[in-house]
C-alpha positions in Angstrom: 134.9 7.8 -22.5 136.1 7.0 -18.7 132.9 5.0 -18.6 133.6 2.5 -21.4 137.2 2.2 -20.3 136.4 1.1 -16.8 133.6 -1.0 -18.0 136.1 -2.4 -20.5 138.8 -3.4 -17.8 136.4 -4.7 -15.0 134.5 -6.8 -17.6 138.3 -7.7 -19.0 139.5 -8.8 -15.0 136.1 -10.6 -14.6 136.5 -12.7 -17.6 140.5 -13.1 -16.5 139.1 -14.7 -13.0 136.4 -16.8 -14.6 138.8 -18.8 -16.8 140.2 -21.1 -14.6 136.3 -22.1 -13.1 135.7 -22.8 -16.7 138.4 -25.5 -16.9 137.6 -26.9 -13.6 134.4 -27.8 -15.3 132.2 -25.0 -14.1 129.9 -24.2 -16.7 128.3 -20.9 -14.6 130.3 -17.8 -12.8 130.2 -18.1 -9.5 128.6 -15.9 -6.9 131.4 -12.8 -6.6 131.1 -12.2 -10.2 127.6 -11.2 -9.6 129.1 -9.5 -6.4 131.6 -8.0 -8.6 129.2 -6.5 -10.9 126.8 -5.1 -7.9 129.7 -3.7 -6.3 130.6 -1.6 -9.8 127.4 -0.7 -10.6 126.1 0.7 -6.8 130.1 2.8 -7.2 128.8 4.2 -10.4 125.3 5.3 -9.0 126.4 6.5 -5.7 129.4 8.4 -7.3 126.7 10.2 -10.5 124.5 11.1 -7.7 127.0 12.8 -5.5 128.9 14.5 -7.7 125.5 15.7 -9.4 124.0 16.6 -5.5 127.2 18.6 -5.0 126.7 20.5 -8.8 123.1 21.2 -7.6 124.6 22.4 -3.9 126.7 24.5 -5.9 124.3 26.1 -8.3 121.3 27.0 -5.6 122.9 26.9 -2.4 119.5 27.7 -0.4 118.3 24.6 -1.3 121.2 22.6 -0.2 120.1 20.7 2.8 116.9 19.7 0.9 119.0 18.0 -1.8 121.5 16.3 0.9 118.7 14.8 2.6 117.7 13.5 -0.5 121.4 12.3 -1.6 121.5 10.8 1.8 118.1 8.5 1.5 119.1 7.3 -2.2 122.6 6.3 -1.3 121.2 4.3 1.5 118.7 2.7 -0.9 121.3 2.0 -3.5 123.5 0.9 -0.4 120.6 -1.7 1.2 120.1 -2.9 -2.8 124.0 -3.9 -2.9 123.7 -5.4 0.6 121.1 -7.6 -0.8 122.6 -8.7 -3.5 125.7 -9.5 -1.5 123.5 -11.9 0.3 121.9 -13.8 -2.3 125.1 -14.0 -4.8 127.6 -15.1 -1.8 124.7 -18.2 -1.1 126.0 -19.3 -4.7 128.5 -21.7 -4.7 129.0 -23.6 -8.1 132.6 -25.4 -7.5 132.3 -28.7 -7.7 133.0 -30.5 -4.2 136.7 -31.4 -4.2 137.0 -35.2 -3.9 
């Protein structure tokens, strides 16, 4: 339920930024709102996985460092993947040049 309401307010703020490029003629959402949506969905993943690493810690504790190390490696992956996107999406610029 936490879920839908978060996903309901971000995509609620996203659409509340995007109005005003849609009446200065831009017809596509720029760059940040792909950033935007990156940024929410790599928080989601690295949040499920740590709180599910730290159930796991909790549950068999002899196996602990094996499961960090893992937690470790996927949050950097998820981590590099947001990094990338941050790249590409802030090459995108669809303003119109102001005249």
């Amino acid at each position: 339920m936490k879920v839908v309401k978060i996903v309901a307010l971000s995509l609620f703020a996203a659409l509340a930024v995007a109005e005003p490029a849609a009446a200065a003629e831009g017809t596509t959402f720029s760059g940040a709102f792909g950033v935007g949506l990156t940024v929410i969905g790599a928080a989601y993943g690295i949040g499920r996985l740590a709180g599910c690493a730290l159930e796991s810690m909790a549950r068999q504790p002899e196996v602990a460092g094996q499961i960090q190390t893992a937690m470790i490696i996927a949050a950097a992956l998820i981590e590099g993947f947001t990094f990338y996107a941050l790249v590409i999406c802030s090459g995108q610029n669809p303003w119109p040049p102001v005249q």
